[in-house]
Legacy VTK file of the C-alpha trace (Angstrom):
# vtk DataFile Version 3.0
C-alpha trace
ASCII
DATASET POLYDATA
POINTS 468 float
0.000 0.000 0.000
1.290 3.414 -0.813
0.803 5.935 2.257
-0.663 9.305 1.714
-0.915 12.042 4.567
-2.410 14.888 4.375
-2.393 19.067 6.589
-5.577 19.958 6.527
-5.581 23.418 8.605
-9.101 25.965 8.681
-7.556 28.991 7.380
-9.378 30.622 10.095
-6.045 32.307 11.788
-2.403 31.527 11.415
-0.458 28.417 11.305
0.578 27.872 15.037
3.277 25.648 16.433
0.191 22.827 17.557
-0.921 22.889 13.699
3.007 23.279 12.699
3.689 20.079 14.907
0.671 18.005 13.440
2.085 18.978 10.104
5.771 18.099 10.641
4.680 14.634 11.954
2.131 13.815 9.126
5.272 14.892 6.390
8.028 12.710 8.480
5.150 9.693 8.371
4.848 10.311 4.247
8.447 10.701 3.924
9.466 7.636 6.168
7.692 5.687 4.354
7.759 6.913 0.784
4.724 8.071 0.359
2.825 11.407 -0.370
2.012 14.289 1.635
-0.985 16.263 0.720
-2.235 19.900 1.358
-5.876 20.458 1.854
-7.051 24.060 2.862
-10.632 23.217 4.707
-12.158 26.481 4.278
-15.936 25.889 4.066
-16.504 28.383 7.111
-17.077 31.352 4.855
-17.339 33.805 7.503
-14.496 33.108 9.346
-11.530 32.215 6.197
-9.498 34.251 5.125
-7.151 35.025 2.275
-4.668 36.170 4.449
-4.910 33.090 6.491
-4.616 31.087 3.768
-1.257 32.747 2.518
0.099 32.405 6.354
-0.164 29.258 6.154
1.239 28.330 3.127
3.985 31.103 3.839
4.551 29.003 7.430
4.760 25.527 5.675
7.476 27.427 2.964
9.148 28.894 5.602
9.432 25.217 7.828
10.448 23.654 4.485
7.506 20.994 4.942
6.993 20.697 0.893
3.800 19.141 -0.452
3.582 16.603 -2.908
-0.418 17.752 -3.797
-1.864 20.354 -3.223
-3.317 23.542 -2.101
-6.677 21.866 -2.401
-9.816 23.581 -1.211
-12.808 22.333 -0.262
-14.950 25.283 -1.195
-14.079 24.075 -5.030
-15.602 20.784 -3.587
-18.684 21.390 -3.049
-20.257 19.731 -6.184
-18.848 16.797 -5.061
-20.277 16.681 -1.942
-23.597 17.381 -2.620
-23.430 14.457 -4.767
-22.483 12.424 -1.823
-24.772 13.440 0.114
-27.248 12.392 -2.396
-25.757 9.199 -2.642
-26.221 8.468 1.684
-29.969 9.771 0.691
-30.602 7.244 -1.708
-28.515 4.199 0.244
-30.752 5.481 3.103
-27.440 6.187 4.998
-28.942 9.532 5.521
-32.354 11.495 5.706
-33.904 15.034 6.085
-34.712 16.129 9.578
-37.399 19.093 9.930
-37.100 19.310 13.454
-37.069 22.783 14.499
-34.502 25.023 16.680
-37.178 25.381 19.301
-37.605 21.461 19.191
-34.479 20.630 19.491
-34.167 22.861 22.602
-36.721 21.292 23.954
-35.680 17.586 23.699
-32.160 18.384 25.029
-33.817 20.282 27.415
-35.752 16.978 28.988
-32.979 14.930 28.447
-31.291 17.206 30.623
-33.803 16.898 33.504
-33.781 13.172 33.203
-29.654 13.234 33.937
-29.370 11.405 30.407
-26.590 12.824 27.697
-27.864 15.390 25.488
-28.045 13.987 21.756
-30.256 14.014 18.930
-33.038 11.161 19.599
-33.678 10.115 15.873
-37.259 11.223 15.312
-36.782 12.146 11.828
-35.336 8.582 11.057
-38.594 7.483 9.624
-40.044 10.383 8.666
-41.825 10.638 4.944
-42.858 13.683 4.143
-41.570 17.056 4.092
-42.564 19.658 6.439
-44.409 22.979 5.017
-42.271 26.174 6.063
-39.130 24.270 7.310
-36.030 23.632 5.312
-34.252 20.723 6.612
-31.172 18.847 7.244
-29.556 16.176 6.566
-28.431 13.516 9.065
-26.340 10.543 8.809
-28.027 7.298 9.985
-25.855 6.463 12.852
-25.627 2.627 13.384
-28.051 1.422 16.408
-25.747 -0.727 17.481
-22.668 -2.281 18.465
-18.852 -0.850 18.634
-16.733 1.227 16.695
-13.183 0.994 17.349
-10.595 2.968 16.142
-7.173 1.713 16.217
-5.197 4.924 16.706
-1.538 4.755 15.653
-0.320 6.734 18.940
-3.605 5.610 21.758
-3.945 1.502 20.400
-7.750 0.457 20.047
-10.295 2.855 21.784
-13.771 1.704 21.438
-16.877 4.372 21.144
-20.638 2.295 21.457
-22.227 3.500 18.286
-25.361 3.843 20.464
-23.635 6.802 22.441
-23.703 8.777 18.843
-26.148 10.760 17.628
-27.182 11.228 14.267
-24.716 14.176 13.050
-25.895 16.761 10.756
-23.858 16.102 7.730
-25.758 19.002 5.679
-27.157 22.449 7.124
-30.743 23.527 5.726
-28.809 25.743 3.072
-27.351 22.842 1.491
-23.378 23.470 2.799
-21.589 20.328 4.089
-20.409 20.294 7.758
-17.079 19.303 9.147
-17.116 15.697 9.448
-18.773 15.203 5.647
-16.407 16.919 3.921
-13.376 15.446 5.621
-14.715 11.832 4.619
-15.062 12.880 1.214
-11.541 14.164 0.567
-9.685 11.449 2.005
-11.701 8.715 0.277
-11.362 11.181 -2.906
-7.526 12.315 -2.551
-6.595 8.347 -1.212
-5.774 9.136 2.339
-4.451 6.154 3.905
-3.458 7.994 7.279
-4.584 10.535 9.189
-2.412 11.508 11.729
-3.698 15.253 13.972
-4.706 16.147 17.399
-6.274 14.300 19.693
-9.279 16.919 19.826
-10.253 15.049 16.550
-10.563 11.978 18.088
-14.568 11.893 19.222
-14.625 12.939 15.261
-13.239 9.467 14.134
-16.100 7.027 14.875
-18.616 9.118 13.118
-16.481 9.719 9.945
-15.695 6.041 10.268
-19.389 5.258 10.046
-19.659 7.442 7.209
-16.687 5.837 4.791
-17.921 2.346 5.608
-21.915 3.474 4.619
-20.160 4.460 1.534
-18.690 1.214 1.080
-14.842 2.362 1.742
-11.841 1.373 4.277
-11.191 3.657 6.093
-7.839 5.529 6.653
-5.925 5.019 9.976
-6.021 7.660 12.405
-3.161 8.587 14.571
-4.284 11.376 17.799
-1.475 13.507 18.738
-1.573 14.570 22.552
-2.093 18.130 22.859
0.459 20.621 23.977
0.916 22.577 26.787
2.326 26.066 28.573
5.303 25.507 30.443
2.996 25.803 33.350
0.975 22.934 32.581
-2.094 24.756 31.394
-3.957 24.800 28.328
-1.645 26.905 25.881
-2.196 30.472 24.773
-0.766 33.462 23.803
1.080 34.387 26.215
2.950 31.180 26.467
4.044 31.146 22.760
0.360 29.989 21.142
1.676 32.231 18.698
1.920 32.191 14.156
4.885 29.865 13.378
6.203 33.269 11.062
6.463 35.125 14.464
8.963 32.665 15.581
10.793 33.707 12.301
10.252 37.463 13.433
11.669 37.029 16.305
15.232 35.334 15.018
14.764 31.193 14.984
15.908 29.314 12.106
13.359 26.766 10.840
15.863 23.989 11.481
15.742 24.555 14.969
12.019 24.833 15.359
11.999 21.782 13.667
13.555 20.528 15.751
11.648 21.706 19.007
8.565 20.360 17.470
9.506 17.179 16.769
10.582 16.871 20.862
7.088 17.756 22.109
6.119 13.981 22.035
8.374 12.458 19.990
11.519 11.173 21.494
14.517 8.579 20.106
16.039 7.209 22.961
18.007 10.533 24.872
18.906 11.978 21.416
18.132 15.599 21.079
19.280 17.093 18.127
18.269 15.774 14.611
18.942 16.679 11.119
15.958 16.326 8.840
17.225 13.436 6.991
17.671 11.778 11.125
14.344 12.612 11.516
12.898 10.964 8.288
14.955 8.127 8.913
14.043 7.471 12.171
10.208 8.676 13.059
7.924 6.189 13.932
4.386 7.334 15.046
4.416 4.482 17.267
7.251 6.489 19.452
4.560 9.225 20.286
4.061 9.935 23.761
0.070 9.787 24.845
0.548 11.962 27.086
0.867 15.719 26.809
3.833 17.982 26.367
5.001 21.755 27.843
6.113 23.896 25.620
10.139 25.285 26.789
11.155 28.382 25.794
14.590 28.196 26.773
14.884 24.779 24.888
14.132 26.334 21.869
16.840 29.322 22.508
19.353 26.379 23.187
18.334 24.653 19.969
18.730 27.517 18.037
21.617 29.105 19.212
23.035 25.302 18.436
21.926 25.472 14.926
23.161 29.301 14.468
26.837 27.878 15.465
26.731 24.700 13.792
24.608 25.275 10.324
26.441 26.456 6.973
27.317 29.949 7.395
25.797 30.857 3.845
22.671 29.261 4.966
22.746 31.401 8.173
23.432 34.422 6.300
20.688 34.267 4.288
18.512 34.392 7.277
20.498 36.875 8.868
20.301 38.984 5.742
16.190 39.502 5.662
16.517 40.992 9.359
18.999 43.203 8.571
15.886 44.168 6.274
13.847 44.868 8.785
16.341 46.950 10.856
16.625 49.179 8.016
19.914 48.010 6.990
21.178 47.112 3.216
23.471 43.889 4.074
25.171 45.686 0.609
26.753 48.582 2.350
29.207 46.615 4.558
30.598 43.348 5.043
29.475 40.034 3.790
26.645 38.847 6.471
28.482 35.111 6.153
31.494 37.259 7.846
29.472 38.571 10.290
27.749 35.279 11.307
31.627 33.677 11.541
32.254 36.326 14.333
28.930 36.493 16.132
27.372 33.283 16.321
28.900 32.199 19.364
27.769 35.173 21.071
24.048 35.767 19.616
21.019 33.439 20.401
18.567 34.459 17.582
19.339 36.093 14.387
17.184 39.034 15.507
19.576 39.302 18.381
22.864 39.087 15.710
21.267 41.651 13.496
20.717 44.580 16.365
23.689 43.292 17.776
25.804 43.774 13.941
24.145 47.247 13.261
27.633 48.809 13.525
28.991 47.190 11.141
26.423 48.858 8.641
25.987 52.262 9.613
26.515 54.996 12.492
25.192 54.156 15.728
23.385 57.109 17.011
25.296 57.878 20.577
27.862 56.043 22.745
27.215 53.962 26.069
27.148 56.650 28.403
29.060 54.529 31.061
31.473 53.208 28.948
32.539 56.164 27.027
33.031 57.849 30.590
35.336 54.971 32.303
37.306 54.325 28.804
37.653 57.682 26.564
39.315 59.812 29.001
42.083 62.953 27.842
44.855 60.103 28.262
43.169 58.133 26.068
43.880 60.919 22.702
47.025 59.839 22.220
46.247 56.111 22.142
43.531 56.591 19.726
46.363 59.154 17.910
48.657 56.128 17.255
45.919 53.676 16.548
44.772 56.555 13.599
48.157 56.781 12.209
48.782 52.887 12.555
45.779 52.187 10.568
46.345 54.663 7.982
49.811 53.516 7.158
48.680 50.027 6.322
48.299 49.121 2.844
45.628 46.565 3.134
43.138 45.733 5.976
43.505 42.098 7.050
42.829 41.140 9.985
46.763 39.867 10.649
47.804 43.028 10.025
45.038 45.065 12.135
45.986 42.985 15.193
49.698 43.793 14.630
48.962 47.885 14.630
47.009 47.546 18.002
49.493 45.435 19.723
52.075 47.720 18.493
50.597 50.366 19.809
50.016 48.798 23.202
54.111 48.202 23.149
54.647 51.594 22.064
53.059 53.457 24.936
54.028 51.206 27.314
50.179 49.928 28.208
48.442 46.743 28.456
46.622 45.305 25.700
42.623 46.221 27.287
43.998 50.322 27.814
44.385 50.199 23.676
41.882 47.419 22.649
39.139 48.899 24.807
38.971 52.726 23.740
39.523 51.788 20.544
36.275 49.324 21.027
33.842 51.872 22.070
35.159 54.230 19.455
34.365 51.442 16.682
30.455 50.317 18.466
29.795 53.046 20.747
29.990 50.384 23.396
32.124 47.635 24.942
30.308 44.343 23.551
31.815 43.096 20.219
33.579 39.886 18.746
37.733 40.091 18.983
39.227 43.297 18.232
40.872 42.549 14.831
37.992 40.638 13.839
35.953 44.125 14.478
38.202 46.189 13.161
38.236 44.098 9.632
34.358 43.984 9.684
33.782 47.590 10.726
36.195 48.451 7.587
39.164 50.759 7.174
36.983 53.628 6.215
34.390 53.621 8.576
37.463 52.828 11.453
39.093 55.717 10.769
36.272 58.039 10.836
34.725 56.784 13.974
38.317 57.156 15.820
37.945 60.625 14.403
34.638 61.325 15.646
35.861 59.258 19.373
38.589 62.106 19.294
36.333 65.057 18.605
34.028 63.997 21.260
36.657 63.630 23.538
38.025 66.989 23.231
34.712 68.615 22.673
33.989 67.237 26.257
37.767 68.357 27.690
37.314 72.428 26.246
LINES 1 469
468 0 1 2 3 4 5 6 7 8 9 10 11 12 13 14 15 16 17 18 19 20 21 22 23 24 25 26 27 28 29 30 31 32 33 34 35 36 37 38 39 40 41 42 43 44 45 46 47 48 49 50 51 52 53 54 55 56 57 58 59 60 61 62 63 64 65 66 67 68 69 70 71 72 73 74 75 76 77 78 79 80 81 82 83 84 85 86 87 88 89 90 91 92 93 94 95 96 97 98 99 100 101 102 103 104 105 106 107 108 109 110 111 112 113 114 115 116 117 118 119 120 121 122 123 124 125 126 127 128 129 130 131 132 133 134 135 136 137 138 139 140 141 142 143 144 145 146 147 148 149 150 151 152 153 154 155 156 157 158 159 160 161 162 163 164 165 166 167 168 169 170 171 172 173 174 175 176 177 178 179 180 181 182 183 184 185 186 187 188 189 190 191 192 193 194 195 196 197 198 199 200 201 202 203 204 205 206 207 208 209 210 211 212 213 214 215 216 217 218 219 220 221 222 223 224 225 226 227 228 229 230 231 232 233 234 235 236 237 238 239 240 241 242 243 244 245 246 247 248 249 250 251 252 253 254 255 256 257 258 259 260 261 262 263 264 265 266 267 268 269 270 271 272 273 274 275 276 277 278 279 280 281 282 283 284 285 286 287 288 289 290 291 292 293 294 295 296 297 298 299 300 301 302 303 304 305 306 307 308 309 310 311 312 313 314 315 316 317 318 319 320 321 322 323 324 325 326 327 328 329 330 331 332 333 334 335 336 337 338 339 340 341 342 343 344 345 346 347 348 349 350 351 352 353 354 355 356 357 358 359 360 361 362 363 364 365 366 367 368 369 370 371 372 373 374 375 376 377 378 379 380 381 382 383 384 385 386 387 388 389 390 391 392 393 394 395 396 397 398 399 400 401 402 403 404 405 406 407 408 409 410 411 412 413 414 415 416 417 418 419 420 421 422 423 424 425 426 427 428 429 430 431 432 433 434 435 436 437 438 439 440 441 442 443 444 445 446 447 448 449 450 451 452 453 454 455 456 457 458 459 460 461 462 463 464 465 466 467
């Protein structure tokens, strides 16, 4: 048999990490196993989809490198098709037209209610004949009576669901539009799903849909029920603990590898490994490693993982990150050095790229005032002479390697008769306008011999501005 997953997110919002997860697992499935991976967009809720949700979704699954094999489909082009299904349950007698009122329906619930029994549709339509003047009516699948169906989830084994404790589920509104759990049968029988694999809030969902495929004389697909996931506090996740669009995580400086990678974790586990590579992880997922229980979210796991991945990745592929936040800092990665050079001498020292890129600003263009503390302590009167030699040093040299620029500084150190931090460290906050930066040559060959020598300049001019 050849497997076929499928993503089916509401474009109702933005792709989230829970959604993001569900997705990564359903691709490592396909891929483990050769198979297909399918994109379906479920947007039959009219009011609530969204272009923009749509394209923030498909810019999220771009972003994570989770490529489709089919796909975008969307189910409001469907809708033909499941009409004719529909008919089809009608005429098998699978299905039939209930007229019972909102009112009605109140009221039944209502008594159930009072009698402590479970609130649920009680059938009386089943064997109704004729149509009701002045009510349009639904459609409802003919749940079976009796016995069990079980569904042999992939991650929870066989749970059992009495078919008796189902109601009859409105599989068409009074309009004529599909629900949920209709169109969700129809596009896996249609698009040859062969496993389903999403969160565990689907899995009341299964029975029914199960009940469906079989009235329509099909085998159904296997369904694997991801635990949900949690804030770090244990609650139900939100917002504020990260519940956030997988492109903010982008915003805010993570490389896709390493959310990846922190997705994978929340459930998933090979014996105490923690890092993967994507081909690892296609190599060695197996659904049947999901935990069943539920996972907490850990912010500072993902900073580790990504700080590990900013070290360890291909510099060019880092610097391609890095170079779209320079973009939006304002700053033309053109007009100075090569980011790949920049992400050599920071990446030990930044934790996102959104850090690197504030933190590399200098490098680009003018920062707008020194560090108030460190210019006082560190650009004193004594220190015009040492920035004096450094000047002339730097000037004289005929090219600007980094050799070179760490020869001129220790020079100078010799010359004056100072330690190496009296020279290096002035000369620091004249280059950044503060005392944080990688090694001093390695600044020095990044910031650029024009920009050095100006900014020594301007250190200078401050300096004696400040003595007069």
């Amino acid at each position: 048999m050849s497997i076929c997953t499928r993503f089916a997110p509401s474009p109702t919002g933005y792709l989230h990490i829970g959604g993001a997860r569900t997705a990564l697992f359903s691709w490592l499935f396909a891929r483990h196993h050769g198979g297909e991976f399918v994109l379906r967009i479920e947007d039959t809720d009219l009011e609530r989809s969204t272009a923009e949700s749509v394209n923030a979704i498909l810019e999220g699954m771009n972003w994570l490198g989770l490529a489709y094999d089919r796909g975008p489909f969307y189910q409001t082009e469907h809708f033909p098709r499941y009409r004719e299904v529909i008919q089809q349950l009608l005429a098998s007698g699978d299905a039939y037209h209930c007229y019972c009122t909102r009112e009605e329906l109140e009221s039944m619930r209502t008594a159930q209610m009072e009698r402590k029994e479970k609130p649920r549709y009680d059938g009386r339509c089943r064997h109704r004949s004729e149509p009701r003047e002045g009510v349009l009516p639904v459609v409802r699948f003919r749940t079976p009576d009796a016995g069990v169906t079980i569904v042999d989830d992939l991650v929870r084994g066989k749970v059992a669901f009495q078919n008796s404790e189902l109601d009859d589920l409105i599989i068409a509104r009074s309009d004529g539009t599909p629900t949920y759990n209709l169109t969700v049968v129809v596009d896996d029988m249609d698009m040859g799903i062969t496993h389903v694999i999403r969160g565990d809030d689907h899995l009341n969902n299964s029975p029914r849909q199960i009940n469906i495929l079989r009235a329509l004389g099909v085998e159904p697909p296997r369904y694997g029920h991801l635990p949900m996931i949690l804030g770090p506090d244990g609650t139900k996740l939100s917002k504020r603990h990260g519940a956030v669009s997988v492109m903010q995580y982008r915003d805010e400086g993570f490389l896709p590898e390493a959310l990846l990678n922190y997705l994978v974790r929340l459930g998933w586990s090979h014996g105490d490994q923690e890092i993967f590579s994507l081909d690892e992880l296609v190599r060695l997922f197996d659904i049947g490693d999901v935990n069943q229980s539920a996972s907490a979210i850990n912010p500072d796991k993902l900073l580790w993982l990504n700080q590990y991945y900013i070290k360890t990745l291909d510099p060019d592929h880092v610097a391609r990150e890095l170079s779209w936040h320079f973009g939006q800092i304002g700053i033309d990665p053109s007009t100075g050095p090569e980011a790949r050079q920049v992400v050599l001498a920071q990446r030990d020292r930044s934790r996102t790229l959104r850090e690197m890129a504030e933190a590399s600003a200098y490098f680009y263009r003018e920062f707008s005032d020194y560090d108030e503390k460190a210019f006082r302590k560190n650009m004193t009167p004594e220190t015009l002479p040492v920035l004096q030699a450094l000047h002339d040093g730097f000037r004289a040299l005929g090219g600007w390697e980094r050799e070179a620029l760490h020869q001129v500084v220790h020079r100078t150190a010799e010359m004056l008769d100072l330690k190496l931090g009296k020279v290096a460290l002035p000369l620091r906050v004249a280059l950044t306008g503060g005392t944080a930066s990688p090694a001093i040559d390695e600044t020095l060959a990044l910031v650029g011999r024009d920009r050095t020598i100006a900014r020594i300049e301007r250190a200078q001019a401050r300096i004696s501005a400040e003595c007069a």
